[in-house]
DSSP file (Angstrom, degrees, kcal/mol; ACC not computed):
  #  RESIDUE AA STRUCTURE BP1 BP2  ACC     N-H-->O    O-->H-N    N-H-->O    O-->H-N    TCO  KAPPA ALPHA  PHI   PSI    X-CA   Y-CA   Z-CA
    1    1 A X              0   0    0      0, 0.0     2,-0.5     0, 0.0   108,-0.2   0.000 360.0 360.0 360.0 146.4   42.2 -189.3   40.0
    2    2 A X        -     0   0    0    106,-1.3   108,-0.4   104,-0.1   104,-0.1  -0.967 360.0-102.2-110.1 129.2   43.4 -185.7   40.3
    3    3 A X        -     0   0    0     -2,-0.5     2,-0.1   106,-0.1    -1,-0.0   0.330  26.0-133.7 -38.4 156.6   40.7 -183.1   40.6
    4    4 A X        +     0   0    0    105,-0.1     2,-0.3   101,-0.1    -1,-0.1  -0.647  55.4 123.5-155.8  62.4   40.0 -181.1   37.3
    5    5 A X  S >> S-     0   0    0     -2,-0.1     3,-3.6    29,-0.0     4,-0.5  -0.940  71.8-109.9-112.0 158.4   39.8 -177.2   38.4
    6    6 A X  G >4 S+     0   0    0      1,-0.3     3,-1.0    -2,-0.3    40,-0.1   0.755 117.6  62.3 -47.8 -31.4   41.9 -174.3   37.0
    7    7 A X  G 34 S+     0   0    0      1,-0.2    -1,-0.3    38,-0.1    39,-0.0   0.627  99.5  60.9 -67.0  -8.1   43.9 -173.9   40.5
    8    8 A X  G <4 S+     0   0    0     -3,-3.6    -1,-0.2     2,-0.0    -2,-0.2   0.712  92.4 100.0 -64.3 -25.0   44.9 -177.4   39.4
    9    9 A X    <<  -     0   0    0     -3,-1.0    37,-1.3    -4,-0.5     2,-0.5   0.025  51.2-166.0 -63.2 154.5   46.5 -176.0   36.2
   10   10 A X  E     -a   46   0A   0     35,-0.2     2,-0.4    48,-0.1    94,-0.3  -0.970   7.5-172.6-153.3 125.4   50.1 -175.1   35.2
   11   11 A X  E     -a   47   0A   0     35,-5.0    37,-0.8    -2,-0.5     2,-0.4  -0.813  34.7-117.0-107.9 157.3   50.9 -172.8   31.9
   12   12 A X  E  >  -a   48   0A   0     -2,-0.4     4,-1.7    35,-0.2    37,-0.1  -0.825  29.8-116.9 -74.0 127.1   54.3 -172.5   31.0
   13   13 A X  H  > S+     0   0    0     35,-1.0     4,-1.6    -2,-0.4    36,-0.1   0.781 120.7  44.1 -61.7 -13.7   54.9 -168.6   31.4
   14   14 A X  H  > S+     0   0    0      2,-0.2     4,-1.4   127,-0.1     5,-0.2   0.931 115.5  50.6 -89.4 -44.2   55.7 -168.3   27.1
   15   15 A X  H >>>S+     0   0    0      2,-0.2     4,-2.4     1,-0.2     5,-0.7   0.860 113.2  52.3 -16.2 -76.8   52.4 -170.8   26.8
   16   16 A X  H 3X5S+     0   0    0     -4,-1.7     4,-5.0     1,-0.3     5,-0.3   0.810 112.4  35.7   5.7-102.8   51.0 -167.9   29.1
   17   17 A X  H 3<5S+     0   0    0     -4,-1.6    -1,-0.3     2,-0.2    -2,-0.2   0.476 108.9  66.8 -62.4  -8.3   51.8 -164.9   27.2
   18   18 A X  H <X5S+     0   0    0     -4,-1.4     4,-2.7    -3,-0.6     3,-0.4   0.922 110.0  35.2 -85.0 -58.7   51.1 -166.5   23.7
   19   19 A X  H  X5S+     0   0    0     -4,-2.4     4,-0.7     1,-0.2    -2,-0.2   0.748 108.5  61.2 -85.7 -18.3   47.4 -166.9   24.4
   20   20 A X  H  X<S+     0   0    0     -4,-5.0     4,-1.4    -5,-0.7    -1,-0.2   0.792 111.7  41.0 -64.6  -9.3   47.0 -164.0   26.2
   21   21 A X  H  > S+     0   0    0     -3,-0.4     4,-2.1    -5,-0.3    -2,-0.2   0.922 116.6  50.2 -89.5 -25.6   48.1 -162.1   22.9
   22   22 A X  H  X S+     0   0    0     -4,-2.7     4,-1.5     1,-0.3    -1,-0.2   0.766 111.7  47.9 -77.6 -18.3   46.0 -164.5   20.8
   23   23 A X  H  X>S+     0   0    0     -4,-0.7     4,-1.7     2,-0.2     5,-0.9   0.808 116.2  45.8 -97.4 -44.1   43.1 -163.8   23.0
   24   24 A X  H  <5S+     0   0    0     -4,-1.4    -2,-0.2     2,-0.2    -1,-0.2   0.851 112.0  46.1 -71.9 -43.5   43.9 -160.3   22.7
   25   25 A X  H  <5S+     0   0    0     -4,-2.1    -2,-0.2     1,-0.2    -1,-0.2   0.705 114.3  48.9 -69.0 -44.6   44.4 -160.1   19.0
   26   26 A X  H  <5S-     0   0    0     -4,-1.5    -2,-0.2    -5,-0.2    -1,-0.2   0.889  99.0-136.1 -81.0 -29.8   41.0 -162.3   18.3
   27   27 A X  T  <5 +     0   0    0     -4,-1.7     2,-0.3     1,-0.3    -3,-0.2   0.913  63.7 135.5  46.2  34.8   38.7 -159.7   21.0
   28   28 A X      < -     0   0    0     -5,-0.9    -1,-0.3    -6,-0.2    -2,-0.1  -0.998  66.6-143.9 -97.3 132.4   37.3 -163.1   22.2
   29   29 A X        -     0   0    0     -2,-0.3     2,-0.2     1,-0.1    -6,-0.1   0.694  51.6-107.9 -16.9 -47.5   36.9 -164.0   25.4
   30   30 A X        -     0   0    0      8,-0.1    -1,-0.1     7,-0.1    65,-0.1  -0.720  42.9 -57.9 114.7-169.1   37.9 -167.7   24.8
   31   31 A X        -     0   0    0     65,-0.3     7,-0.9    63,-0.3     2,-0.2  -0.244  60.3 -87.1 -88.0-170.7   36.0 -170.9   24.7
   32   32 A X  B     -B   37   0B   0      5,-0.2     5,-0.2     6,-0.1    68,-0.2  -0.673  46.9-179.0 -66.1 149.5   33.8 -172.5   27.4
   33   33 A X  S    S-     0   0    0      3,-2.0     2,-0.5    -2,-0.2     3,-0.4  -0.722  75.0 -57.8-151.5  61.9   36.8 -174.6   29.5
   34   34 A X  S    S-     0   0    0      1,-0.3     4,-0.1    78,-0.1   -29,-0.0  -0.714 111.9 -26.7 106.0-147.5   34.3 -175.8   31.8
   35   35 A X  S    S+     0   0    0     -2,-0.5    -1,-0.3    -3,-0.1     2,-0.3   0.050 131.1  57.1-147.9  81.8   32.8 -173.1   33.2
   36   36 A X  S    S-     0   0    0     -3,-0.4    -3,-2.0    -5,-0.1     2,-0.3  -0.762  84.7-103.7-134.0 168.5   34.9 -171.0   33.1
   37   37 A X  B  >  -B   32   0B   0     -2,-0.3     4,-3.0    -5,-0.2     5,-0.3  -0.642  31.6-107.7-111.0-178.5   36.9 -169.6   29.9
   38   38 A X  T  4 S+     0   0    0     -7,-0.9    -8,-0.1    -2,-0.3    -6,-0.1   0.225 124.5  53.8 -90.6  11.6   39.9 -169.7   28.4
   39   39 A X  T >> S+     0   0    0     -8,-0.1     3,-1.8     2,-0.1     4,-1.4   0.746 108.4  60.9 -99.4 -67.3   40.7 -165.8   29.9
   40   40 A X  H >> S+     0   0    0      1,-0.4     3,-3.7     2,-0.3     4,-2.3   0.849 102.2  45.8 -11.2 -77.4   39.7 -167.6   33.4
   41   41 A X  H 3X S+     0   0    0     -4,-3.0     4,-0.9     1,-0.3    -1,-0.4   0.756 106.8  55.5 -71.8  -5.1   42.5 -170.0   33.2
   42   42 A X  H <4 S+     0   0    0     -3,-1.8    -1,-0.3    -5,-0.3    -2,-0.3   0.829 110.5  46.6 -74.4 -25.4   45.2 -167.6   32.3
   43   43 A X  H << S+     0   0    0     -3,-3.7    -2,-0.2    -4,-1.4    -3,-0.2   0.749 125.7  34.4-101.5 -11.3   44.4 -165.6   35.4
   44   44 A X  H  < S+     0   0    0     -4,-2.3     3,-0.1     2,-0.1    -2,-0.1   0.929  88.2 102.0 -58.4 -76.3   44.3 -169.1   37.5
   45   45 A X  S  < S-     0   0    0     -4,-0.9     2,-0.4     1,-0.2   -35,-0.2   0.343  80.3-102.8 -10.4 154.3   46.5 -171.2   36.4
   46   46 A X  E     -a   10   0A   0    -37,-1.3   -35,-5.0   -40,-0.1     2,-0.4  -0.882  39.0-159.9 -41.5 100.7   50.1 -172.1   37.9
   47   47 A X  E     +a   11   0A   0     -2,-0.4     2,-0.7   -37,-0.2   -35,-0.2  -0.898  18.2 169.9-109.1 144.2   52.4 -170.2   35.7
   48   48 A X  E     -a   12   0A   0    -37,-0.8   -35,-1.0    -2,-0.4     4,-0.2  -0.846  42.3 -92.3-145.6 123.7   55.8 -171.6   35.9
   49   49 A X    >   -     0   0    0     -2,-0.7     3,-2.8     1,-0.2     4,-0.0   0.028  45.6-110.8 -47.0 142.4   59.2 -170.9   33.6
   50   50 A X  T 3  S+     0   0    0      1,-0.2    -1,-0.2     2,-0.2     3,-0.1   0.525 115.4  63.8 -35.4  -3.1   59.4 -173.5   30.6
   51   51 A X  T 3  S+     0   0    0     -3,-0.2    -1,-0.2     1,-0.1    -2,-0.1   0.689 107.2  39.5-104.3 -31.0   62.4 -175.0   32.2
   52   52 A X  S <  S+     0   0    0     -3,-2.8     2,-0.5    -4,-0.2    -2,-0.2   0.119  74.6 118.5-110.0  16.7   60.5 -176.0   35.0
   53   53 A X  S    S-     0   0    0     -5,-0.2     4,-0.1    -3,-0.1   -41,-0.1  -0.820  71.5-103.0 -99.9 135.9   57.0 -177.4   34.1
   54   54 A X    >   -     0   0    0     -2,-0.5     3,-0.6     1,-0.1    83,-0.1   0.069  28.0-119.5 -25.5 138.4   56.5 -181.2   35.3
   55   55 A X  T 3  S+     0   0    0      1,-0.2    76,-0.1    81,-0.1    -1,-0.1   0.630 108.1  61.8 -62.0 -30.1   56.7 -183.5   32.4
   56   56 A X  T 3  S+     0   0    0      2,-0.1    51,-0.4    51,-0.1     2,-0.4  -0.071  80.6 100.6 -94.5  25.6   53.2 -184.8   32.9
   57   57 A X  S <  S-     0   0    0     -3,-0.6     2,-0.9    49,-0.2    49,-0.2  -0.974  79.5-119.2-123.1 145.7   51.5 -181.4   32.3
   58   58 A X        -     0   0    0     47,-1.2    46,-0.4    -2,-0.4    47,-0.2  -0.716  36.4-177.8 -90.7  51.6   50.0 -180.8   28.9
   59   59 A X    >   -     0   0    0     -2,-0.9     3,-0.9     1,-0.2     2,-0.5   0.278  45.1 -75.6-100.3 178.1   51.8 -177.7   27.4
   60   60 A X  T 3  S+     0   0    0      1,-0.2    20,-0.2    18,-0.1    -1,-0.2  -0.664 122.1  22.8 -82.7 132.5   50.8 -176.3   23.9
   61   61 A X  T 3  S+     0   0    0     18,-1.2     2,-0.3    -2,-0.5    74,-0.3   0.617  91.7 126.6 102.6   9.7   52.0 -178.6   21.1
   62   62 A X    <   -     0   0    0     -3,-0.9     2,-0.5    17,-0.3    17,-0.5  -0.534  60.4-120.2 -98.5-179.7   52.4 -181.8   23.3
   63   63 A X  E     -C  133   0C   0     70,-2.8    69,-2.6    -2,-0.3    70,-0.7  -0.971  28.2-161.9-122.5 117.0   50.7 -184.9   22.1
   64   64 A X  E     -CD 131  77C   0     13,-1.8    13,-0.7    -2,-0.5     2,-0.4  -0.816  16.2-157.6-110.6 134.7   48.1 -186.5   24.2
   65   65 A X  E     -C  130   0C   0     65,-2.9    65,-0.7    -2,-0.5    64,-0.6  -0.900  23.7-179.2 -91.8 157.6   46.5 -189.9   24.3
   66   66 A X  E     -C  128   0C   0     -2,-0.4     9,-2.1    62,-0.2     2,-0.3  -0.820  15.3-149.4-129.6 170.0   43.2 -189.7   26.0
   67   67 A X  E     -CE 127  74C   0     60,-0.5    60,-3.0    -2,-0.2     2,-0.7  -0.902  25.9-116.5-148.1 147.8   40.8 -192.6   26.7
   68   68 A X  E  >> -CE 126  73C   0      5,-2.3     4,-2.9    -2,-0.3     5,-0.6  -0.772  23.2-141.2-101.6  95.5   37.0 -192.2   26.8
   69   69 A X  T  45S+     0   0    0     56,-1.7    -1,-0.2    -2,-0.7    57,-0.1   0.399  98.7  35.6 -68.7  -9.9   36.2 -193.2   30.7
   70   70 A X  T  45S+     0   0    0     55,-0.2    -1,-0.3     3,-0.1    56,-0.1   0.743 125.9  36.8-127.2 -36.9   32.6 -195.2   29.4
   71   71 A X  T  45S-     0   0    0     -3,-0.2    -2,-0.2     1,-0.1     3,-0.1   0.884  89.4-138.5 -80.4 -26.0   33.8 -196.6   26.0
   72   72 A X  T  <5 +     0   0    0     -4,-2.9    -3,-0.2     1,-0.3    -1,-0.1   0.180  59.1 142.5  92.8 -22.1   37.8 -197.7   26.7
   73   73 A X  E   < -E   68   0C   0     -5,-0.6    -5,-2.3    -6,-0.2     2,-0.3  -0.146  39.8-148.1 -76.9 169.1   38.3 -196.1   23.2
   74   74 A X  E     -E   67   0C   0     -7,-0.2     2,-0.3    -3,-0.1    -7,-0.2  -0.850  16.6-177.9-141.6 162.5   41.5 -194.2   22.8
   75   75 A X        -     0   0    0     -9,-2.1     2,-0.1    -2,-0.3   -11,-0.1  -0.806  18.5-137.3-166.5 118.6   42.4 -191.5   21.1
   76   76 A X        +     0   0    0     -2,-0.3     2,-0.2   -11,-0.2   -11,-0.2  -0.564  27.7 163.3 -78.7 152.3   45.7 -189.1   20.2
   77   77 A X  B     -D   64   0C   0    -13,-0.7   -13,-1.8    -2,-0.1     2,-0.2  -0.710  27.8-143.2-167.7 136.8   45.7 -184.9   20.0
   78   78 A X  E     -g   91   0D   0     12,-1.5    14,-1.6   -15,-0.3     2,-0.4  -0.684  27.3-125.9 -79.6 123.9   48.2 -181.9   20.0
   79   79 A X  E     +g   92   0D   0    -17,-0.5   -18,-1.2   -20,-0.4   -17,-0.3  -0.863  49.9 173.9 -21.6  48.9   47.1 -178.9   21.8
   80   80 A X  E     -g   93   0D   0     12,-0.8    14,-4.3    -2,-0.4    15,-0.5  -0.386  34.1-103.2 -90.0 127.0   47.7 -176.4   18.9
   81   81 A X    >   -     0   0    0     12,-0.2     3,-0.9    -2,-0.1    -1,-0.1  -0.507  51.7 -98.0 -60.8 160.0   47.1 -172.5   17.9
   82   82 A X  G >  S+     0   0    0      1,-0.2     3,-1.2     2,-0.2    -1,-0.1   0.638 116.8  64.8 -42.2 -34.4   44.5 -172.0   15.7
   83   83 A X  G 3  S+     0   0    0      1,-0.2    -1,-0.2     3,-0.0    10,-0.0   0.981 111.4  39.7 -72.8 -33.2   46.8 -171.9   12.4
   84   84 A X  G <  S+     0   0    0     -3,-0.9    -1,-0.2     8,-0.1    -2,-0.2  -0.032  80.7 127.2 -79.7  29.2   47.6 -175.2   12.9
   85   85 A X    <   +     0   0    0     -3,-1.2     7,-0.1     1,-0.1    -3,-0.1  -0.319  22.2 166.5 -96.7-176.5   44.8 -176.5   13.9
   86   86 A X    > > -     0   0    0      5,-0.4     3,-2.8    -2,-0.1     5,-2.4  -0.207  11.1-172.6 175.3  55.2   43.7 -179.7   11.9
   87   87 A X  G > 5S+     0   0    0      1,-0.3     3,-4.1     3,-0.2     4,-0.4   0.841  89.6  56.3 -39.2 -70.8   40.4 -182.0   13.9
   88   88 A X  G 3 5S+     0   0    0      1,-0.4    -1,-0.3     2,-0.2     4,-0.1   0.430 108.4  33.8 -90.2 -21.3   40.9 -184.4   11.6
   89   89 A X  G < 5S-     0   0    0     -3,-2.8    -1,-0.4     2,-0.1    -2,-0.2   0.129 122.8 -90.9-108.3  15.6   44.4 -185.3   11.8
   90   90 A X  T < 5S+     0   0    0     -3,-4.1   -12,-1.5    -4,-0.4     2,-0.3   0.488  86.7 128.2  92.0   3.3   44.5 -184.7   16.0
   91   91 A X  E   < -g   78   0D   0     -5,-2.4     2,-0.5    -4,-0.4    -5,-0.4  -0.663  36.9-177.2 -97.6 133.8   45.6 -180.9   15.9
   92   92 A X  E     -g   79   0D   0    -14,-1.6   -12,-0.8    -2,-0.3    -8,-0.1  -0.939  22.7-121.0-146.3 148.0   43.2 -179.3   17.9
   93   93 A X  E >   -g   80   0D   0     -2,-0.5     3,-2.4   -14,-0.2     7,-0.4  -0.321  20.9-128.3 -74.4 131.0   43.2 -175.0   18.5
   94   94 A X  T 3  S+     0   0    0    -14,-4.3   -63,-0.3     1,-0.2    -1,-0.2   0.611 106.7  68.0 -53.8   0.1   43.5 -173.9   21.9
   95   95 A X  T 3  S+     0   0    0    -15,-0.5    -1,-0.2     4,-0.1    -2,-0.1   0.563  80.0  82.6 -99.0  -4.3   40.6 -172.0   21.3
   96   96 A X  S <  S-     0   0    0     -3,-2.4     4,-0.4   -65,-0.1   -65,-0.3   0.054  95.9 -98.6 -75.5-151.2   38.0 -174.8   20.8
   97   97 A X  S  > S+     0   0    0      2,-0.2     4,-3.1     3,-0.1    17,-0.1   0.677 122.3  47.3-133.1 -52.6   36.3 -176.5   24.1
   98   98 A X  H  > S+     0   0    0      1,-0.2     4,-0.9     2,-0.2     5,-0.2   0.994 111.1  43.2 -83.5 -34.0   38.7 -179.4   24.0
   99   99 A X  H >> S+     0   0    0     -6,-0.3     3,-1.3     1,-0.2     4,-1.1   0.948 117.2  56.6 -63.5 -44.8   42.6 -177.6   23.5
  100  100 A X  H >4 S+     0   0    0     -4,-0.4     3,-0.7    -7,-0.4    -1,-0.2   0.971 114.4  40.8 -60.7 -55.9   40.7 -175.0   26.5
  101  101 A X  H 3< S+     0   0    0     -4,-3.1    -1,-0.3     1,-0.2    -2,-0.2   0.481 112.9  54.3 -97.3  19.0   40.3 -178.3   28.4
  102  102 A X  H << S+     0   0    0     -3,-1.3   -44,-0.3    -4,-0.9     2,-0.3   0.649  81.6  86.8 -78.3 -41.8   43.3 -179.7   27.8
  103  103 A X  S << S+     0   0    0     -4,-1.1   -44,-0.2    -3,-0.7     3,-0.1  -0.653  93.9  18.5 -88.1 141.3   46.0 -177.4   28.6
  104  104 A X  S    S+     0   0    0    -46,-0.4    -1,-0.2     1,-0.4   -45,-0.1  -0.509  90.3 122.2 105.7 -53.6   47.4 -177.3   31.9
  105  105 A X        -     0   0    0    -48,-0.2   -47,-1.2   -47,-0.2    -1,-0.4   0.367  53.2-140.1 -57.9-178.9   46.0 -180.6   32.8
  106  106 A X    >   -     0   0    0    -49,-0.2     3,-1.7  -104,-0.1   -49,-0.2  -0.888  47.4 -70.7-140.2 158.4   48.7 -183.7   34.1
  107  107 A X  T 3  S+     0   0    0    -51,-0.4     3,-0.1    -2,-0.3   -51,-0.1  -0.236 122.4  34.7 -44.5 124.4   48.3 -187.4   33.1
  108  108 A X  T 3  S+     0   0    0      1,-0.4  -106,-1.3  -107,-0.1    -1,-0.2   0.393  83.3 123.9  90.2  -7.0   45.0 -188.7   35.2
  109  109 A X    <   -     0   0    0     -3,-1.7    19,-2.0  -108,-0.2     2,-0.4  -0.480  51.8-144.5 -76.1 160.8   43.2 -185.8   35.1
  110  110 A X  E     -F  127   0C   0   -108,-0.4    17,-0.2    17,-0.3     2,-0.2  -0.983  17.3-177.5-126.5 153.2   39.9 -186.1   33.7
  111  111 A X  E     -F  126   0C   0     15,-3.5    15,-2.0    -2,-0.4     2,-0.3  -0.623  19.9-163.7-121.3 167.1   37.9 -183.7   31.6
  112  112 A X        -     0   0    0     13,-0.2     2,-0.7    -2,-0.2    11,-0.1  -0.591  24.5-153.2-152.4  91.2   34.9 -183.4   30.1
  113  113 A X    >   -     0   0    0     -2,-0.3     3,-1.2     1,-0.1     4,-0.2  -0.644  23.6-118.4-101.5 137.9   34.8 -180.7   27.6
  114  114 A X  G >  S+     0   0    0     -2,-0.7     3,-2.8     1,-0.3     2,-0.7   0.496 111.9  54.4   8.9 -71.4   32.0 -178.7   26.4
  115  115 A X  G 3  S+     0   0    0      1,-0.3    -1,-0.3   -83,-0.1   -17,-0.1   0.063  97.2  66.6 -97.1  37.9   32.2 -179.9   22.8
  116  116 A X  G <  S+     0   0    0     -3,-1.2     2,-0.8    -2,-0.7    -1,-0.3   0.191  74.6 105.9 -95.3  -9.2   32.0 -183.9   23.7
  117  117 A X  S <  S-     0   0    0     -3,-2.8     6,-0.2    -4,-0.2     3,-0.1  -0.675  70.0-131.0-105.5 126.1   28.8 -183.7   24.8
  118  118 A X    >   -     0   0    0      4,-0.8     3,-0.8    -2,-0.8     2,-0.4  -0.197  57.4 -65.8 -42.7 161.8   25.6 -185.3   22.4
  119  119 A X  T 3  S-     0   0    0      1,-0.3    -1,-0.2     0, 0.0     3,-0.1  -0.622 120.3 -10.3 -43.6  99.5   22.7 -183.0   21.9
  120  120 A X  T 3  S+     0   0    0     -2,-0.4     2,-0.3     1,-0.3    -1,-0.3   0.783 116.9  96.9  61.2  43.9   21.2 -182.6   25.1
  121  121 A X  S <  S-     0   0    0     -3,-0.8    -1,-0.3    -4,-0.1     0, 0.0  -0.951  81.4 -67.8-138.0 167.6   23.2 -185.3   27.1
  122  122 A X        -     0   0    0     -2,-0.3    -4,-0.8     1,-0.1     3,-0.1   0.075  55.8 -99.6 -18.8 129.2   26.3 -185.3   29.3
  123  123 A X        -     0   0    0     -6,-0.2    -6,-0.2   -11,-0.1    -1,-0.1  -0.308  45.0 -92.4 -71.3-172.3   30.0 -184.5   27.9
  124  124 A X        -     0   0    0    -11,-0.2     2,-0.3   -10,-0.1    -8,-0.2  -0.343  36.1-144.6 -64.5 164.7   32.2 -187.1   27.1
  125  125 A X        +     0   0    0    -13,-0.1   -56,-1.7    -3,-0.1     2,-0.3  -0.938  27.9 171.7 -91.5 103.2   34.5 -187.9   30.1
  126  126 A X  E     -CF  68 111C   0    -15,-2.0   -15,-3.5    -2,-0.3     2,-0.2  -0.928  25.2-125.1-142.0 149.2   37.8 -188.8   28.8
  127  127 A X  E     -CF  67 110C   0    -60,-3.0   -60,-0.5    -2,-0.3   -17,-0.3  -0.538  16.4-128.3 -81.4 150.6   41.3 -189.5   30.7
  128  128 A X  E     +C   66   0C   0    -19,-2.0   -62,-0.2    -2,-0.2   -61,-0.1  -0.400  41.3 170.4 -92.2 165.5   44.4 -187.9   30.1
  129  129 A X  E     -     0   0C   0    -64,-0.6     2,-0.3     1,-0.1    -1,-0.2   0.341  53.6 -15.3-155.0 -49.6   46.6 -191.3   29.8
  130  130 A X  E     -C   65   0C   0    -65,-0.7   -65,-2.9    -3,-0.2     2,-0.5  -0.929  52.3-123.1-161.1 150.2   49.9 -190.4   28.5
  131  131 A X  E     -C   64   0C   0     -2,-0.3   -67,-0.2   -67,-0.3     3,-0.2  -0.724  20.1-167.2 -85.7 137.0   51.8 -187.6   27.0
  132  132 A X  E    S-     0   0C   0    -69,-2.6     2,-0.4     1,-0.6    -1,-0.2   0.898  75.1  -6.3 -91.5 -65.3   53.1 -189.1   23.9
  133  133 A X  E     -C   63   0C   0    -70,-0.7   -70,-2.8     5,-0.0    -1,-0.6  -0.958  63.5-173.8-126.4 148.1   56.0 -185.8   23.1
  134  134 A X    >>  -     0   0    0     -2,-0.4     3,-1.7   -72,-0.3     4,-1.7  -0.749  22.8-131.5-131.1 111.9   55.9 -182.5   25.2
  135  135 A X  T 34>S+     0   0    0      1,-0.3     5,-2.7   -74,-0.3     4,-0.3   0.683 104.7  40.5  -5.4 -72.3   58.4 -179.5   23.9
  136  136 A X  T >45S+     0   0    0      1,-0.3     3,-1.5     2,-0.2    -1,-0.3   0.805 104.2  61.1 -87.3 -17.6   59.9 -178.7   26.5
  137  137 A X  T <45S+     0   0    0     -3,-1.7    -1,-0.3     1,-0.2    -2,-0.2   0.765 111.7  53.3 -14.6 -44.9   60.5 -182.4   28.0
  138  138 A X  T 3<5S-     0   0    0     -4,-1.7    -2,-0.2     2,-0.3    -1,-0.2   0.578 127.2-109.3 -88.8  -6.6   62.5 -182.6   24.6
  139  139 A X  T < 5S+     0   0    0     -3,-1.5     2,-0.4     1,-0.3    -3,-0.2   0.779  77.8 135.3  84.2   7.7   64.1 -179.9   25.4
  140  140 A X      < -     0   0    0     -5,-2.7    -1,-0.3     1,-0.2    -2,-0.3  -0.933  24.8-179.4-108.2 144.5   62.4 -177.3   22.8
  141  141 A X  S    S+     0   0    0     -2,-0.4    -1,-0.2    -3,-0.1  -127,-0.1   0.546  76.3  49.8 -30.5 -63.3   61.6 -173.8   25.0
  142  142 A X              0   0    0      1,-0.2    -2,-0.0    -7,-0.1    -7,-0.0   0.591 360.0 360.0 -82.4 -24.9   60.0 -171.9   21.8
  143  143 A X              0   0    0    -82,-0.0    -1,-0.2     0, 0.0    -8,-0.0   0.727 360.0 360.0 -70.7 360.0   57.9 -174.2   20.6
């Protein structure tokens, strides 16, 4: 199981520069990502050109399966900006608790973000399992 701090993390360097501007453009901090924020991991992170991030790293706009380490249950979501974002169909904004603790991460990590967790209990713990599409894997740069 691979360790689940921000020096573990890898942005794609346009990933990078898109949510620092969105971050800049909202005057929020970010979400909790742990505990740390979503400013945190931009200034952490492994930033690395788009050409050259691992296939197994979570980029914005990739497709994740997760599975939920105490139930087995499984479950798909895209990383996504905030215009697209869409809980209900799997788009989730890099500015909520899970897209924060999502990005960066590689197949095996596990996370347990902020907004998994019952009313006064433990977050969820759920595994990273497979990246279903990532852009630049495909060969898209921009997305």
């Amino acid at each position: 199981m691979h360790a689940t701090t921000h020096e573990d993390r890898t942005l794609t360097e346009l990933d990078h520069v898109r949510i620092l501007k969105l971050l800049q453009r909202t005057g929020a901090p970010g979400p909790a990502a742990g505990p740390a924020t979503l400013a945190t991991l931009l200034d952490e992170a492994d930033v690395v050109p788009s050409r050259e991030v691992p296939a197994d790293v979570v980029t914005m706009y990739s497709r994740v399966t997760l599975e939920d380490t105490d139930t087995r249950e499984h479950r798909t979501l895209c990383v996504c900006y905030p215009p697209d974002a869409d809980p209900v169909q799997g788009f989730v904004s890099i500015l909520s608790p899970m897209g924060a603790a999502l990005l960066g991460r590689r197949v095996g990590d596990v996370i347990a973000p902020a907004s998994g967790a019952p009313a006064g209990g433990a977050a969820a713990r759920l595994r990273i399992v497979e990246i279903l599409f990532q852009p630049e894997a495909s060969g898209d740069y921009t997305l």
